[in-house]
C-alpha positions in Angstrom: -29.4 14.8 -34.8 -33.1 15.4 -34.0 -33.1 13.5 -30.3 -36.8 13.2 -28.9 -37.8 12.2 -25.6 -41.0 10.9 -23.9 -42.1 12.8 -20.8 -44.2 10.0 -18.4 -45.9 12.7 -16.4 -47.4 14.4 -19.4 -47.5 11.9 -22.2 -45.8 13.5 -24.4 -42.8 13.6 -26.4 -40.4 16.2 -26.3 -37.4 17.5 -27.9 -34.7 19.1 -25.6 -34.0 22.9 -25.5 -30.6 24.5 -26.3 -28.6 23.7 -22.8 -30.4 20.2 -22.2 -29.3 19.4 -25.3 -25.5 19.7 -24.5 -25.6 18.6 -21.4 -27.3 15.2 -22.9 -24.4 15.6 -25.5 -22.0 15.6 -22.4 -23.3 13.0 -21.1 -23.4 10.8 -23.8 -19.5 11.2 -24.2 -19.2 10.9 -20.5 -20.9 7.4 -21.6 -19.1 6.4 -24.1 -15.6 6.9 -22.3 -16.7 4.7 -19.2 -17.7 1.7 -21.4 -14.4 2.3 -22.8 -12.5 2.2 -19.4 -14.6 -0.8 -18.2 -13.8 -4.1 -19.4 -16.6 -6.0 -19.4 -17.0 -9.4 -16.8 -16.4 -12.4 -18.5 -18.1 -15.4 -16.8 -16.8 -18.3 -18.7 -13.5 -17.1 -18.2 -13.7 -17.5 -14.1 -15.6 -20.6 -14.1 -12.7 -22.3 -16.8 -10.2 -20.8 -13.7 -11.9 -22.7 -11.5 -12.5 -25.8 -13.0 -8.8 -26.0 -13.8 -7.8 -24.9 -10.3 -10.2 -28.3 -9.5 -8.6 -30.9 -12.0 -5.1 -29.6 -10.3 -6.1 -30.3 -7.0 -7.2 -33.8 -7.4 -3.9 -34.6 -9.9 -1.2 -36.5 -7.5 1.8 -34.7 -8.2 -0.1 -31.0 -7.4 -0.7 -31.9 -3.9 2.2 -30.9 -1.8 4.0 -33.2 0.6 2.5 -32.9 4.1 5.3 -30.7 6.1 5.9 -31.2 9.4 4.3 -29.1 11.9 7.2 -26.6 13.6 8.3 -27.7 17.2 6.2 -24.9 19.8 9.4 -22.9 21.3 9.3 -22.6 24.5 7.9 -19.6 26.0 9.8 -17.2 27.9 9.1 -17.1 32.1 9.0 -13.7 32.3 8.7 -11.4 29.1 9.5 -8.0 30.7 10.8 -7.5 34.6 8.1 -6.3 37.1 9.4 -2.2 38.0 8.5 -3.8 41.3 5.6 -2.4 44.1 7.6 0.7 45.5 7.9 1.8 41.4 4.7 1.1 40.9 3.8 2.9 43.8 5.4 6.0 43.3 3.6 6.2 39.4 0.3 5.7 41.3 1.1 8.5 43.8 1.8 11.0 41.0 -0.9 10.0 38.5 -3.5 10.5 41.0 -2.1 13.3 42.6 -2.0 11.3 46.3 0.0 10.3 49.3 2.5 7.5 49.4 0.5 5.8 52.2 -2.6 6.0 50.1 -1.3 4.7 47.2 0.4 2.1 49.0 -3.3 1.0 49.9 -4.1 0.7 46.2 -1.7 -1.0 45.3 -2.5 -3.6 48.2 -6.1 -3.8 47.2 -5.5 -4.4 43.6 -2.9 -7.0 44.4 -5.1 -8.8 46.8 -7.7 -8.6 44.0 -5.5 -10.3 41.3 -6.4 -13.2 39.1 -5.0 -16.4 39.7 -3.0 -16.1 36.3 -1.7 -13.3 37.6 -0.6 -14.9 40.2 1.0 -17.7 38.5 2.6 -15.5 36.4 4.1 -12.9 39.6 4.4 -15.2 43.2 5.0 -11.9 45.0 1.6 -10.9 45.0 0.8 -14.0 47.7 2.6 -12.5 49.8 0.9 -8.8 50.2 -1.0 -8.8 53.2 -4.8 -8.3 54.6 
């Protein structure tokens, strides 16, 4: 199989040597495999799916019966207990490496500082001080 090819830079044919030629050998078996693998994409197939998905849809009997909507269940008023401000305290102390006092002082900034959700949500921190 005499194979020939035309160089674009030169303008000239060619004709591979020994090791191009099996590689392009290679590669045309590489080639041949994949189209086998790959099915080729079928338009008309999908767009018969979908026109048949359509005529179902707007036939009576394939719509479903409208389902009530579930009842909301009632939510929970507190999901998890607070560990409460001394706890809280003491974590503070130890993750920063400080006094009680100080971390006290935290605490009571950040508490003052609290949304109002969050004060919906946990009464106590109305009543911290300052």
């Amino acid at each position: 199989m005499d194979q020939r090819y035309y160089d674009a830079s030169t303008g000239q044919e060619s004709k591979p040597a020994g090791k191009t030629a099996d590689h392009q050998g290679m590669l045309e078996q590489l080639a041949q495999k994949l189209r086998e693998l790959v099915q080729p994409i079928n338009p008309t197939k999908r767009r018969d799916q979908i026109e048949e998905q359509e005529r179902q849809a707007e036939s009576p009997e394939a719509r479903p019966s409208p389902t009530p909507a579930p009842s909301p269940t009632p939510k929970p008023k507190h999901d998890g207990a607070h560990p409460g401000f001394k706890a809280v305290q003491s974590q503070i102390a130890s993750r920063e490496g400080i006094s009680q006092d100080r971390a006290g002082a935290i605490l009571a900034a950040s508490s003052r500082r609290a949304s109002p959700a969050a004060k919906k949500a946990n009464p106590k921190l109305n009543k911290v001080r300052g």
